[in-house]
N, C-alpha and C positions, 0 to 999 in steps of 0.2 A: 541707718538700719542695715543690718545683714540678715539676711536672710538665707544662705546656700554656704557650706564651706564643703568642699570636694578634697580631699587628700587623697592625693594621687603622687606616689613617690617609689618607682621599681628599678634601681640602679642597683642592687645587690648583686652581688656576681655569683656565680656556680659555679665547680669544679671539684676536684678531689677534696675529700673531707679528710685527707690525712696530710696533707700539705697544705691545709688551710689555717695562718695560723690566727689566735685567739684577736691579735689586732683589727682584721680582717672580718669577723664575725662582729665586734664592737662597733665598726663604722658601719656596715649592714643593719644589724637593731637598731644604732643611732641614728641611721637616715630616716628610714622606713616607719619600724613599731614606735622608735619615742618621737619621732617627725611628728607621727599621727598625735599622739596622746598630748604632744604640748600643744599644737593647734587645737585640739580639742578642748584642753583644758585654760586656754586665753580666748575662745568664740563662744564655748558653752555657757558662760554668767551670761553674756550679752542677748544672747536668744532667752534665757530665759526670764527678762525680763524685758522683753518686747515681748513675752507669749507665745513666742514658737520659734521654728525653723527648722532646716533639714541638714543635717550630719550626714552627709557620700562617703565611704572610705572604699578605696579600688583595691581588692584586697587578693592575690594569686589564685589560681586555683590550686598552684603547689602547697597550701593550706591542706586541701583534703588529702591530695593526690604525691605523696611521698616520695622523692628522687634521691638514689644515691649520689646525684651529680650536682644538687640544688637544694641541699640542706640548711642551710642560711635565709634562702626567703622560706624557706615550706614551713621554718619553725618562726620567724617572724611575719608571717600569714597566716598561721594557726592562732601565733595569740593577737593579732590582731580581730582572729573571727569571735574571741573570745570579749576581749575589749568591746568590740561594738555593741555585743548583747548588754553586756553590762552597763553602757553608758546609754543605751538605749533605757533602762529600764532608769537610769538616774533623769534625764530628759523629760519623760514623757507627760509628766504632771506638770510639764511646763510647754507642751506640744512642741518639743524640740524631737524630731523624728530620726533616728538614725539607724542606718542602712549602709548596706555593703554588698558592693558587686565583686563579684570573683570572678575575672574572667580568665582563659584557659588562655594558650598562646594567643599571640595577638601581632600580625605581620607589621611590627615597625622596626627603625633600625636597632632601636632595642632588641629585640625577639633575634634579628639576622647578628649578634655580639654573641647573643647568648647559645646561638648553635654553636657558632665556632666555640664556643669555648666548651658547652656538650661534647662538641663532636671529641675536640681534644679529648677529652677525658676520659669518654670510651675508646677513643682508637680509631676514631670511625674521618675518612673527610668529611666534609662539611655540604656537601651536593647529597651524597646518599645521606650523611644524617637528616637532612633537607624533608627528603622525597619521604624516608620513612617513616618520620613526625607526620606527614600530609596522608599518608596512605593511611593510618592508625587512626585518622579520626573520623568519625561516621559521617559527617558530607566532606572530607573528601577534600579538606582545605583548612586553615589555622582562621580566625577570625580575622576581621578587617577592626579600623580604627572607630567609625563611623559606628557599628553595629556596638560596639561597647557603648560608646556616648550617647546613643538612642535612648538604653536601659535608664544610664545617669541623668538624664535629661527626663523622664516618667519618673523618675523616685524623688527630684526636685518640684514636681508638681504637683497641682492641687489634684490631680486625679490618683494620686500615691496619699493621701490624707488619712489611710488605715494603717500604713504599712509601717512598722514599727521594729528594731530587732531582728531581722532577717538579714540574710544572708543570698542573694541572687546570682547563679552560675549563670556566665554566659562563654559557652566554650564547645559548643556546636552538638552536647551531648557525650562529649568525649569521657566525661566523668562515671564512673564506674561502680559508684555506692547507689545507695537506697537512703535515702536522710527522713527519719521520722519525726 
């Protein structure tokens, strides 16, 4: 029985979009957006003939939130937000439930590559690029590791049993739209 498949896959890199060449962009989509869709697409018969389960995709928030320095995951996060809808609504006649958490930075050594290489990119070190990502987001801090896997851990639960097709930001508010 399976019951939970979590895709969680953020090793894209960012940096200048004019020196970034096409190679580079292909192993970024191939990691991340087709990662997601062939697991998906080798778990999802199996849930739907046990009856259910739940589909996690950990999906950026550079999806909504557009960077000239991280245009490689912002556009493989976008249609990843896209894909979940859609494979949600393939799912659900079979209570296969999928969802997607987006969260905003997230202090791991991941997050500390991907300043350095922000920071390169605008010119900036990497200490002040630091402080100035911390200062710009309304508490005051990048998320912790724990505080994302809480989310993912309630969306694999029986008490998530409605939730279908969403998209969940967790990224301390720093996100800047109105989503209707």
């Amino acid at each position: 029985r399976l019951d939970i498949l979590v895709n969680n896959a953020g090793a894209i890199k960012g940096g200048d979009f004019l020196k970034t060449p096409d190679e580079e962009w292909l192993h970024g989509w191939s990691l991340k957006l087709l990662g997601y869709i062939r697991m998906a697409r080798e778990i999802l018969p199996h849930m739907q003939r046990q009856g259910g389960g739940r589909i996690i995709n950990v999906v950026g928030a550079a999806a909504r939130n557009p960077s000239m320095t991280y245009m490689m995951g912002g556009t493989a996060n976008a249609a990843l937000i896209n894909f979940t809808k859609a494979l949600a609504d393939l799912g659900a006649r079979s209570n296969v439930l999928v969802t997607a958490v987006s969260p905003g930075p997230v202090k791991t050594e991941r997050w500390d590559n991907l300043a350095r290489q922000q920071a390169l990119a605008v010119g900036r070190d990497v200490e002040t690029y630091v402080k100035e990502q911390n200062a710009g987001m309304p508490l005051g801090r990048i998320a912790l590791p724990e505080e994302v896997a809480d989310l993912v851990c309630f969306l694999a639960s029986e008490r998530a049993k409605f939730l279908t097709g969403i998209t969940i930001t967790v990224d301390g508010g720093s996100t800047r739209g109105v989503y209707l």
